[in-house]
N, C-alpha and C positions, 0 to 999 in steps of 0.2 A: 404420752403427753408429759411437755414439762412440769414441775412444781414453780417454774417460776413464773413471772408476769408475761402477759404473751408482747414481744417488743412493738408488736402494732394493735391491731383494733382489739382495745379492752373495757366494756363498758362503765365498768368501777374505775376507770381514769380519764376525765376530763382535761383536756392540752392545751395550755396557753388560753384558759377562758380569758375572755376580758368584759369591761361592761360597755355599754350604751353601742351601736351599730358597726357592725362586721363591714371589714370592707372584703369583697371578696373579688376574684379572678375567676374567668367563666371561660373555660378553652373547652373549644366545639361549640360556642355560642347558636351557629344555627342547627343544629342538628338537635334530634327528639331529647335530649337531656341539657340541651345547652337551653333551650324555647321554654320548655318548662321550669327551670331553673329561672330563669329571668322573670317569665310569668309570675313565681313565688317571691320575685322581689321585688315587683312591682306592685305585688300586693300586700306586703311589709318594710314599707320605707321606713316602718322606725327605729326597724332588726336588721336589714341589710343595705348594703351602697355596693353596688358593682363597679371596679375602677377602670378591671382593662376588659376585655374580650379579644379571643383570638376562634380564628374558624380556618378551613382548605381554605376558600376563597373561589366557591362554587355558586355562592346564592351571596353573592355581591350586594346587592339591593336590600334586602334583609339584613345583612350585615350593618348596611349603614344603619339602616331604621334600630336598631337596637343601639349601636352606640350613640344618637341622638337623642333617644328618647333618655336613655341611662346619665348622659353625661358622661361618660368615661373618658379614663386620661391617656387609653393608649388602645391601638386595635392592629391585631395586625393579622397577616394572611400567608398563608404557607405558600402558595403561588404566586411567583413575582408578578405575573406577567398580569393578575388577578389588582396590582394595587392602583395606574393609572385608572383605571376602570371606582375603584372604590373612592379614589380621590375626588374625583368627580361627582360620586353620587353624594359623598358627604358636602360637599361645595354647595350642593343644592339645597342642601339640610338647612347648612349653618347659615349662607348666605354671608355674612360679613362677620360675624363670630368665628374666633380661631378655631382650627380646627384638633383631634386632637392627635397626640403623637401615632406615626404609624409606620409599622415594621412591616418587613415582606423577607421571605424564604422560608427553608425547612429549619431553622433554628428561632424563628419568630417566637412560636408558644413556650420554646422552653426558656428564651431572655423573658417572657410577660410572668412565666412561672416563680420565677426570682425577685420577681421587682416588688414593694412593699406592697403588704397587703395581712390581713388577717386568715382569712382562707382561699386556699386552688383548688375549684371542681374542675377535676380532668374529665372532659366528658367526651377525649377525642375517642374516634373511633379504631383500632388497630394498637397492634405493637409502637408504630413512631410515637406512641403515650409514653414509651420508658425514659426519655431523654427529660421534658417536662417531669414527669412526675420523681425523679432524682433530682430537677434542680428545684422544687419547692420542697423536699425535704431537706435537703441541705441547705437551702435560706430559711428553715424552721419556720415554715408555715404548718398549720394546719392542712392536710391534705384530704378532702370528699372523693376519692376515687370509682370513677364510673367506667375507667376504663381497665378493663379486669384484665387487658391483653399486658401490660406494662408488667405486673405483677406476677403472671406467667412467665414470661420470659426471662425475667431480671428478680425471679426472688431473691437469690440472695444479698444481688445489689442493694435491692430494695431495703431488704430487712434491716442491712446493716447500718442503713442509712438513718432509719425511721428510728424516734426517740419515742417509748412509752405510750400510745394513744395517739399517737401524731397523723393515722391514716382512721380516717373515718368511711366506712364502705358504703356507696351507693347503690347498688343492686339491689335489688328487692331482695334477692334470696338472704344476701349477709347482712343486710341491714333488718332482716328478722333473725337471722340468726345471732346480731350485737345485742340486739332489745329482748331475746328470748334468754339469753346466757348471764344477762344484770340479774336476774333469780335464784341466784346460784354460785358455787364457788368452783375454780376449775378443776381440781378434783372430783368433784362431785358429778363431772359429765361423762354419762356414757356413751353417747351415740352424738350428733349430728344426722337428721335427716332433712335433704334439701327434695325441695319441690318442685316437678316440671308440670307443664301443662298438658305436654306430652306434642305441643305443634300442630299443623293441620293435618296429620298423618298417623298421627295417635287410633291404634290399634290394626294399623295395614301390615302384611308383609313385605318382607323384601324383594317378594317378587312382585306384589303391586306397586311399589316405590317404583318400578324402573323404568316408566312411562310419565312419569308426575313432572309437569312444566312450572316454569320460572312462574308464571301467575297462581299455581296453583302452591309453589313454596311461599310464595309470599302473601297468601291471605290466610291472616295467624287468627286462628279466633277469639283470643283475646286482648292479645297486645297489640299496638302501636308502635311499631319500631323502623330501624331503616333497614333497608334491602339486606346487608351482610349481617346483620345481626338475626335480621328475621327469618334468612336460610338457615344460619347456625341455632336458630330453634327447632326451624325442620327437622335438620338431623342429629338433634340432641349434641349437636359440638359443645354451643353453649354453657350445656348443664355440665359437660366434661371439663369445662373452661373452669367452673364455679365446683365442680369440685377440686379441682389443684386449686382454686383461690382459698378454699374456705379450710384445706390443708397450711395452706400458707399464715394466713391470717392467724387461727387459732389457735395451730401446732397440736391439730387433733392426727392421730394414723389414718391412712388412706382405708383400712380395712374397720373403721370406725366413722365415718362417712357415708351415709345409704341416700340413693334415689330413689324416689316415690312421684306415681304421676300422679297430679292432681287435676281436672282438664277446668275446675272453675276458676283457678289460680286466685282465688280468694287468701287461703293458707299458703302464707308466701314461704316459709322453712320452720324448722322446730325442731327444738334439744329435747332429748332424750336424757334423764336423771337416773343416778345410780339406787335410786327408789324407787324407780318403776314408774315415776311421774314422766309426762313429756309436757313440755311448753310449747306451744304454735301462737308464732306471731301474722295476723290475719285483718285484712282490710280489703275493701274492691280494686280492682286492678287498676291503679295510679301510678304513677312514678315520682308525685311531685311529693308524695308522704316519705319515702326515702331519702330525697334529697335534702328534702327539711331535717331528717336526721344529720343525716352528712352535713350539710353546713351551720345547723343549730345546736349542735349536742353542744351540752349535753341539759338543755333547753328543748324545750317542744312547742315549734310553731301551732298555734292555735288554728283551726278549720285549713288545714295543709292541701287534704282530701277528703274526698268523702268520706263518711263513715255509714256502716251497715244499717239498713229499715229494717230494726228485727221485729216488725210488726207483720212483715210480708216473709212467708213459706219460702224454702230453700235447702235444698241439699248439693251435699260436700261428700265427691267420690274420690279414692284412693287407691291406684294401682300397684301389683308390680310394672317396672321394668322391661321393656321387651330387647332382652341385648344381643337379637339375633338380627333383628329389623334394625337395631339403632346399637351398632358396637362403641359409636364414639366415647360412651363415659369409659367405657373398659378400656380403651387405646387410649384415653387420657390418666387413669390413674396408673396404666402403665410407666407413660411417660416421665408422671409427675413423681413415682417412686424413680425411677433412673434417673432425674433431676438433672443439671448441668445444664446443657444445652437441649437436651431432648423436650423440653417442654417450647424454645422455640422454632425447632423444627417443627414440629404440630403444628403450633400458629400460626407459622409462616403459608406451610403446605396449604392448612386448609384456606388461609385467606386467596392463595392462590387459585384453587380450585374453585372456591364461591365464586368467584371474580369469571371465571371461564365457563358457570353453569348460569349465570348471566347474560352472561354473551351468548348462551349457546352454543357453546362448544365444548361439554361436558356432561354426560347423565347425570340425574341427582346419585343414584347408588354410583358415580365415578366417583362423586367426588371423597368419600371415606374407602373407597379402593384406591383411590391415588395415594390419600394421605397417609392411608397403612402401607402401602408401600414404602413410600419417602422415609417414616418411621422405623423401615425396617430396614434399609439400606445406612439411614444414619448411625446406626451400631450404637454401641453404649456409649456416652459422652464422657467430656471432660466433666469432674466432678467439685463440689465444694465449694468454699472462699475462695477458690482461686479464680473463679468464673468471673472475666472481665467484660465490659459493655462490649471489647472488640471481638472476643468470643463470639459473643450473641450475635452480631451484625454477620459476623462470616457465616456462621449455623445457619441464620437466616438468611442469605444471600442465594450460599448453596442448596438450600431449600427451596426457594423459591427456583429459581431452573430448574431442578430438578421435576419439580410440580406442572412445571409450563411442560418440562417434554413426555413426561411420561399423560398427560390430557393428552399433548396433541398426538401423539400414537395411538391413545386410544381412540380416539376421534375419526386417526386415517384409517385405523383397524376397522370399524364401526362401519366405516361408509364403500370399506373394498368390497 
């Protein structure tokens, strides 16, 4: 680890604070981090104003209802074909009141990500996060990042980009790991241990994994998430996701990074001190208490989420690791030590294969047989500073095909 300031999420440095009400930027508006995010600021108009939103442009309806209700000055939708449709619904909104500016394509969120404003929660879902969240850092916003896939793929873009404190993480994991590491100096940290819940598959093997259906990935027993996020808790991608991020972020070594399952997800991660102390930061499983870090730091929104009835009995179980059922953290800090590109082949891959065990056209153990594959054809990348966004898009290009054929072989294999 460096001796110096870590150039992004530092909790001894507050960025660009200003006083009296945040205007903030909310991409992924409708989806579980965009909903909840708004929720928190409609119930602190005096801390926050949302100006634009941007979303896919899948749940149109809601869309509108959110820039209505906010007032915002601009909305826009990744899907052209999605903006007749939204124009319309705001018509019904406003009725004879202007209505407000509105953009359509796949460059939409990243012009909303530049346009003035005090903070940008990325709360899109996927890799197309890294184009946004490079242009709110380079218009020096503040940036609440929920979308951990932009950061994988484009750290060093990212890094280079980001001034002193300027990303503030939303994740539950690293935003207990920002609040657990203010007790401390960063020499003084030995470890990082992050927290899984372990998914609804917590303690099966991998040869009971190999019948397990899409309703059965998707009922998480404690979170609330969307469908690709929630398989990527199935099979522990996630937690591999958040270890390269929490590499990233802190500029701790991959081999000083431990997982631990916790299946109440109460204790959301925790630093380990070069004294033998550890700190766990720990609350009931919300998302809206993260985000309030992410767009308040370094400020604490008052009743964000719940807080614990320590009047009422409870226990707090701690596992290892099962890396035989669940390789993904191990094929992620592989990746993330080969650095370059190799971290968004990974991404790429598995979003691909989520996307086909979906559909149905993939077992759940395919889909980290696929991705280990992909990973292991991509050979060791290009490395460094030299790593451009065009890099990245071609890694993941050819990743993704490659992900589509090697499912559907396995798929035709499967069914001869």
């Amino acid at each position: 680890m460096s001796d110096r300031p870590s150039p992004l999420a530092d909790p001894h440095i507050a960025f660009d604070v200003s006083e009296g009400r945040r205007d903030i930027v909310v991409l992924g508006s409708t989806g579980s981090i965009g909903t909840q995010a708004i929720d928190l600021v409609l119930r602190n108009p005096d801390r926050f104003r949302v100006t634009a939103l941007a979303a896919s442009g899948g749940r149109v309806a809601l869309l509108a209802e959110q820039a209505h209700r906010l007032r915002v000055a601009a909305v826009a939708v990744a899907r052209e074909e999605a903006l007749p449709e939204l124009r319309e619904a705001l018509k019904a909104l406003y009725g004879s009141e202007p209505l407000p500016e509105l953009l359509a394509g796949p460059d939409a969120a990243t012009r909303l990500a530049a346009s003035p404003c005090h903070t940008v929660l990325n709360g899109i879902t996927g890799s197309i996060g890294l184009a946004p969240t490079l242009a709110a850092l380079e218009a020096g916003r503040t940036l609440a990042l929920a979308n951990k896939e932009s950061l994988i793929v484009g750290g060093p873009l990212v890094k280079a980009l980001a001034k002193p404190g300027q990303i503030i993480p939303v994740d539950s994991e690293h935003a207990a790991l920002f609040q657990a590491l203010a007790a401390g100096t960063r020499a003084d940290v030995r470890k990082l241990v992050v927290t899984a819940s372990g998914g609804p598959f917590r303690g099966r093997t991998r040869e009971q994994l190999a019948g397990v259906t899409r309703e059965d990935a998707l009922a998480h027993p404690t979170w609330a998430m969307g469908p690709v996020i929630t398989v990527n808790s199935a099979t522990l991608v996630n937690k591999g996701l958040e270890v390269i991020e929490a590499h990233l972020l802190y500029d701790i070594p991959f081999d000083r990074i431990e997982v631990v399952v916790h299946p109440q997800s109460y204790v959301h991660s925790m630093v380990e001190f070069s004294d033998g102390s550890t700190l766990a930061q720990a609350t009931p499983p919300d998302m809206r208490g993260p985000i309030a870090i992410g767009i308040g730091w370094p400020e604490r929104v008052p009743d964000a989420a719940p807080a614990f009835d320590w009047t009422k009995a409870s226990t707090w179980e701690f596992f290892p690791l099962d890396t035989e059922a669940f390789p993904s953290v191990g094929l992620a800090r592989h990746v993330g030590t080969l650095g370059g590109t190799a971290p968004a082949v990974f991404n790429a891959a598995n979003e691909e294969c989520v996307e086909a065990f979906l559909a149905g056209r993939l077992p759940f153990n395919g889909i980290m047989d696929t991705v280990t594959a992909v990973v292991s054809e991509h050979g060791t990348p290009a490395r460094g500073t030299s790593l451009t966004v065009s890099d990245v898009l071609e890694a993941e290009t050819w990743a993704r095909a490659r992900a589509r054929e090697l499912a559907a072989k396995a798929t035709a294999e499967a069914r001869a």
